[in-house]
C-alpha positions, 0 to 999 in steps of 0.5 A, a space after each residue: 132587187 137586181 145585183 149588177 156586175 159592173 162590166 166595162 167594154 170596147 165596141 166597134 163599129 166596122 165600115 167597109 167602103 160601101 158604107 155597111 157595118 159588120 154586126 153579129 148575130 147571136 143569142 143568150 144561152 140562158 134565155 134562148 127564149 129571147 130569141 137573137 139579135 144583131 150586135 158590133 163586134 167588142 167585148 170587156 176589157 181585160 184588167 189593166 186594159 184601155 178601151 182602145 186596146 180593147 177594142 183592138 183586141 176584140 177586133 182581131 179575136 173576133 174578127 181576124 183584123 189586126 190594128 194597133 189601139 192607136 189605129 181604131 182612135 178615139 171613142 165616137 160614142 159612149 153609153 151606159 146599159 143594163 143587161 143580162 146573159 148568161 145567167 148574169 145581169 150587167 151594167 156596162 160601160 162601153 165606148 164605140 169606136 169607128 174603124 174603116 176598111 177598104 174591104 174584110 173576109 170576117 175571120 172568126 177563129 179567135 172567138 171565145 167557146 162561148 161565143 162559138 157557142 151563142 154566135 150563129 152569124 154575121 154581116 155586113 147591113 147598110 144605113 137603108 136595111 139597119 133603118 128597114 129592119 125589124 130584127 134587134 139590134 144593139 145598140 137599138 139605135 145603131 143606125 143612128 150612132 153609125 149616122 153620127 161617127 159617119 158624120 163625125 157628131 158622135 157623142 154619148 149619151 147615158 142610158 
């Protein structure tokens, strides 16, 4: 039987104006054998911490954007996943939230050791190459939750 950590967490989905989205690529240092896969910049919440906060938080230590919580806005979408890293199995309760920009130099300095560590790139994908692609990429149906809070019918839905 698999013990789950219970985890909540922030994500973002980053869009420039060409319509691309800012994913990272990276790895589980305890299963380099799982290869990489592409994922939006966020992370858990710190104790006492809103999702929006977090969100804000994550994006400037990740990403080098500085905004008030109150500037990502509400959650587009929310799920529920089950997964491991690093030696530990997680479920998560995430909140995506859509955050648009004109143009961004991806700063990288504020990332945690770990993520210095199992983080080996970004870019910015669009709707046609997130649809074409054959890497992974989490959420698995990203190009299909950015469609969506693009279009303003984001949702959720329990995993």
């Amino acid at each position: 039987m698999t013990v789950y950590t219970p985890r909540r967490a922030a994500r973002v989905l980053l869009v420039d104006a060409a319509g691309r989205l800012l994913l990272f690529r990276g790895f589980d240092p305890a299963r380099p054998e799982h290869g990489r896969w592409w994922f939006t910049p966020g992370g858990g919440l710190d104790a006492g911490e809103t999702y929006a906060q977090g969100a804000a938080r994550e994006l400037a230590e990740e990403t080098g954007l500085r905004l008030a919580p109150a500037q990502v806005g509400e959650p587009v979408y929310a799920d529920l996943i089950e997964f491991p890293f690093d030696g530990v199995w997680y479920r998560q309760e995430q909140q995506f939230f859509l955050v648009r920009v004109a143009a961004h130099e991806v700063d990288t300095a504020g990332f945690s050791e770990l993520e210095r560590g199992t983080v080996d790139g970004h870019r910015w994908w669009s709707a046609r190459e997130l649809r074409a692609t054959d890497e992974r990429c989490y959420p698995s149906d990203v190009a299909d939750v950015l469609a969506r809070a693009l279009a303003g019918t984001a949702g959720g839905a329990a995993c």
